[in-house]
N, C-alpha and C positions, 0 to 999 in steps of 0.2 A: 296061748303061749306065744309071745314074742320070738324074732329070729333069732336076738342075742342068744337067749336061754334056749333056744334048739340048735345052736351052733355044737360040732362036737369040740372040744378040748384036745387042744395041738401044743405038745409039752414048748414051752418056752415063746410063743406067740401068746399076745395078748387080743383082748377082743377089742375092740375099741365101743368106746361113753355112747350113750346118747347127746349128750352134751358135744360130744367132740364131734361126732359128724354133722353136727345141725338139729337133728331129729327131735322132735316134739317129745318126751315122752308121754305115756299114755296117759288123762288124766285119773287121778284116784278119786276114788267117792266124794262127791264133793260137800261141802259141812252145811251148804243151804239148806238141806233136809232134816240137819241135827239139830237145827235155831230155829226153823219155819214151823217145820211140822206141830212138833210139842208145844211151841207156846197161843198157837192157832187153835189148836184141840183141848188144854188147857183153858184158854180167855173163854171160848163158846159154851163148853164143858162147866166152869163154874160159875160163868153166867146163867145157864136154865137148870141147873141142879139150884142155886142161889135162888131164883125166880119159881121155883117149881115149891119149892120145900117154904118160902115166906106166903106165898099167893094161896097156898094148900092151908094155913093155919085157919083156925075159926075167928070170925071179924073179932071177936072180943078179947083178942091178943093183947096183951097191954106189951110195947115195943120198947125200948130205947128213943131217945128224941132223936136220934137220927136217920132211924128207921120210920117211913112213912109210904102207905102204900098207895100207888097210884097207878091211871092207866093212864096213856099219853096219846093219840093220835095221829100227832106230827112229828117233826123232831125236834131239838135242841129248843125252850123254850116253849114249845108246843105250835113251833112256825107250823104252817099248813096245816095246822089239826081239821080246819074246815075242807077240806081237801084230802081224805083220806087215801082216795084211791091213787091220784097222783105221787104221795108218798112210797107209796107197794110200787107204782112202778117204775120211780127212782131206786126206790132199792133193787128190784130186778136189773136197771141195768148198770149199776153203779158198783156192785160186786164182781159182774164180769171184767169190767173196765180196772177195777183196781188190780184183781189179780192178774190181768194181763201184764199192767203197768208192772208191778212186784217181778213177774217172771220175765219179763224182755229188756226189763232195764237194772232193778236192781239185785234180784235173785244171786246172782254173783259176785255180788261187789265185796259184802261182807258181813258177818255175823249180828253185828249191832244193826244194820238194814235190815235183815230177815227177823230178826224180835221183832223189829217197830212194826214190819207191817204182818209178821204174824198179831200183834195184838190187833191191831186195824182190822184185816182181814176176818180175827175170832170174832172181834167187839161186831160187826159188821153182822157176820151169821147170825150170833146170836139175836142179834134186834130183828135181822130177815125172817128168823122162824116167829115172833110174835107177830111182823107185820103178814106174814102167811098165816098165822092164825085169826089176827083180824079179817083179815081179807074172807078167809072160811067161815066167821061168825063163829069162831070157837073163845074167841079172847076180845073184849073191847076195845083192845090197842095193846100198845107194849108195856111191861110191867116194869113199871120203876121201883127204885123203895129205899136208896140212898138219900137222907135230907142233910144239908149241910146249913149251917145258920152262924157265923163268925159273929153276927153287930154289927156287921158294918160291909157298907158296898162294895164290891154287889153283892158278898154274901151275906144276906140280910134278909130273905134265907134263897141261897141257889137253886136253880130247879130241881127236883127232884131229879137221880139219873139210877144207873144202873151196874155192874159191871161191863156189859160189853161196852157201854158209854167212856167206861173209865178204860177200858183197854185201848179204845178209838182214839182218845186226846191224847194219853201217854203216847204211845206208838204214832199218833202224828207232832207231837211235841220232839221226841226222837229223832225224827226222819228230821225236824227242819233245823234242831242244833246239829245233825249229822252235817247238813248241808252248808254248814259254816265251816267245816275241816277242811284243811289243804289238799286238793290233789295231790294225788300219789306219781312223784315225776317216773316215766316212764322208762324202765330199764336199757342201760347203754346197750347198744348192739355193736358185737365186733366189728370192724371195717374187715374186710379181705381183700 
């Protein structure tokens, strides 16, 4: 309980504002947990249900052309695929480092921030758990099985990727048109 609201009630005496005396009020829940959380646990959540439920089918699945299933080694491209272990432990430390960055810099800033790098972040887990399962000999590498094929360069046909792939580019695609928006000019403060 605040002192305002434990002050007693004196008939015709007003309380005075938080506002008016200076005072911070208290902060309220803050919304970074209503935009982080759920689309974090969403992107990872129907990345390995997505990867769980196509990799389980029997090879003689006949697919959509754009459905194509692959393992991958490395990342993007299949950079480093001869380097596997090096990959595992970029991802080890490349997930700390981001969430760091998320929570000491942009965590507050604003709603459309906390999507982008909840999808980052999910996209992120999600590839962590197949590179932890490489890593165990449970899984060849990471399961891809999106094919995109336009005609024409570069997609002619793009690498295979995945959903947490697609949650990684949106959510840094995001973050860097965010980073074209004008600062927000800082509120006047009264002179006294």
């Amino acid at each position: 309980m605040d002192n305002l609201s434990a002050m007693p009630e004196v008939p015709g005496q007003s309380h005075p504002s938080p506002a008016s005396t200076g005072a911070v009020p208290a902060p309220r829940f803050t919304s970074w947990a209503a935009w982080f959380v759920p689309v974090a646990l969403i992107t990872v959540g129907l990345d390995l249900l997505s990867k769980q439920v196509l990799f389980a089918l029997p090879h003689s699945t006949e697919f959509p052309s754009w459905i194509s299933l692959a393992y991958n080694q490395g990342v993007a491209w299949s950079l480093f695929a001869e380097h596997p272990w090096l990959v595992v432990g970029l991802t080890v430390v490349l997930i700390p480092v981001l969430a760091w960055v998320w929570w000491s810099q942009y965590r507050r800033v604003g709603r459309f921030e906390n999507v982008a790098f909840g999808l980052v972040l999910g996209g992120a887990l999600g590839n962590a758990v197949d590179r932890l399962g490489m890593a165990s000999g449970q899984l060849p590498g990471v399961r891809d099985f999106l094919h995109v094929d336009l005609g024409f360069p570069p997609f002619n046909p793009w690498p295979t990727f995945n959903l947490a792939d697609s949650g990684i580019c949106v959510g840094f695609a995001v973050l860097v048109l965010l980073s074209f928006r004008p600062a927000a000019s800082p509120a006047a403060t009264p002179q006294s």
